[in-house]
N, C-alpha and C positions, 0 to 999 in steps of 0.2 A: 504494500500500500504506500502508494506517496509518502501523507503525511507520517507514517513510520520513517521511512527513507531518511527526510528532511531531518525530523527529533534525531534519528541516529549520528547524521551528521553532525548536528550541533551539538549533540552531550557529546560527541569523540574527541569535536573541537575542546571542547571544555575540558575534559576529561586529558587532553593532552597538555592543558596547562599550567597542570601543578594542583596542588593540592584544592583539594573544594571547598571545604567549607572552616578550616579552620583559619584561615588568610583571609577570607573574605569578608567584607561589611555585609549587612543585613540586602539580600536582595528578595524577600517575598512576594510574593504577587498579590498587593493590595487589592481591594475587591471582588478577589473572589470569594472571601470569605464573610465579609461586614465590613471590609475596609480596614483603614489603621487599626492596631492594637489588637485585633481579635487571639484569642488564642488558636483559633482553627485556621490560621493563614498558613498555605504551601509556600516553600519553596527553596530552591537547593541551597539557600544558608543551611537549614535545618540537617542536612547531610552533616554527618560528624565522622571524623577518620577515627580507624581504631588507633590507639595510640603506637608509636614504630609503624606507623603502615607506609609511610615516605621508605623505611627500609624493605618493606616486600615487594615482590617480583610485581614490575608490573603488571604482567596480566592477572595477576588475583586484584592490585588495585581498580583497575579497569573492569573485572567483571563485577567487583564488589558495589564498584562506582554506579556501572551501568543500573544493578539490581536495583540500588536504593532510588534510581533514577525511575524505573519501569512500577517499581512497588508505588511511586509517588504519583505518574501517570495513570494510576490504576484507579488512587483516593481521587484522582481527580474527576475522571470518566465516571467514577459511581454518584458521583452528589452530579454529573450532567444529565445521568439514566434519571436519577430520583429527581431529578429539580428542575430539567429544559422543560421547555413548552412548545417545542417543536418537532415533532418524530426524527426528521432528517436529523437531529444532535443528538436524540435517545440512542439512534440505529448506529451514528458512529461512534457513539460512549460504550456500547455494547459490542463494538467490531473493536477498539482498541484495548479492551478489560482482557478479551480473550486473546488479542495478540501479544500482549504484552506479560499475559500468564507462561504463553509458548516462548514467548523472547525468556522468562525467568527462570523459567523448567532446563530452556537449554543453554544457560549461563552456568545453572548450578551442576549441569552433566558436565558441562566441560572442567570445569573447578573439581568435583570427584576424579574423573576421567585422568586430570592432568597432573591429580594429587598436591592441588593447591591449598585443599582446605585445610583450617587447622595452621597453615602458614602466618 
C-alpha cells in the first residue's frame, strides 16, 4: 500500500538519524488527542530507548524502533475505526491495524530468526 511505503520511508529516514527519542524535544501531534497537554497525545517523543541501546546492533535498534513505530500507528488507526465519521477513514484504519500487525509479526520473526532478542 502506498501510504505504508511512504511511513516506511520516513520512520527509516528517522530511524537512521540517531537516537529517537531520548535527544529529542517534545514533538507530539497536538490535536489528535484534545490538543495541548492531554495525556493521551501520540507521538515518537514518547518512544524511549532501552538504556545501552546506542550500543546494540543496529538492526535490533531499527526493528525495535520500527515496532514501537507500527504499535503507535496501530493506537492511532483504532481511535480513526472508533471515532471517523466517514467509512473511507474507518476502511483504511482497519487496512492499516492489520498491516501493521503483519509488519510486527514479521519484525519480531526476524529478531528471533537473527537471535537479536534479548540483545
Amino acid at each position: 500500500m502506498r501510504i505504508t511505503s511512504l511511513v516506511t520511508i520516513a520512520v527509516t529516514a528517522l530511524a537512521f538519524s540517531g537516537p529517537v527519542a531520548s535527544q529529542q524535544k517534545d514533538t507530539q501531534h497536538s490535536g489528535m488527542h484534545g490538543g495541548q497537554g492531554s495525556g493521551a497525545q501520540m507521538g515518537h517523543a514518547g518512544m524511549q530507548s532501552s538504556p545501552g541501546a546506542e550500543k546494540a546492533p543496529f538492526d535490533l535498534q531499527f526493528l525495535d524502533t520500527m515496532s514501537a513505530h507500527h504499535q503507535m500507528a496501530i493506537e492511532m488507526a483504532q481511535l480513526a475505526a472508533g471515532k471517523a465519521q466517514h467509512k473511507e477513514v474507518k476502511d483504511l484504519a482497519k487496512k492499516i491495524i492489520d498491516e501493521q500487525k503483519k509488519e510486527i509479526a514479521q519484525l519480531s520473526k526476524w529478531k528471533k530468526e537473527w537471535k537479536l532478542a534479548g540483545k
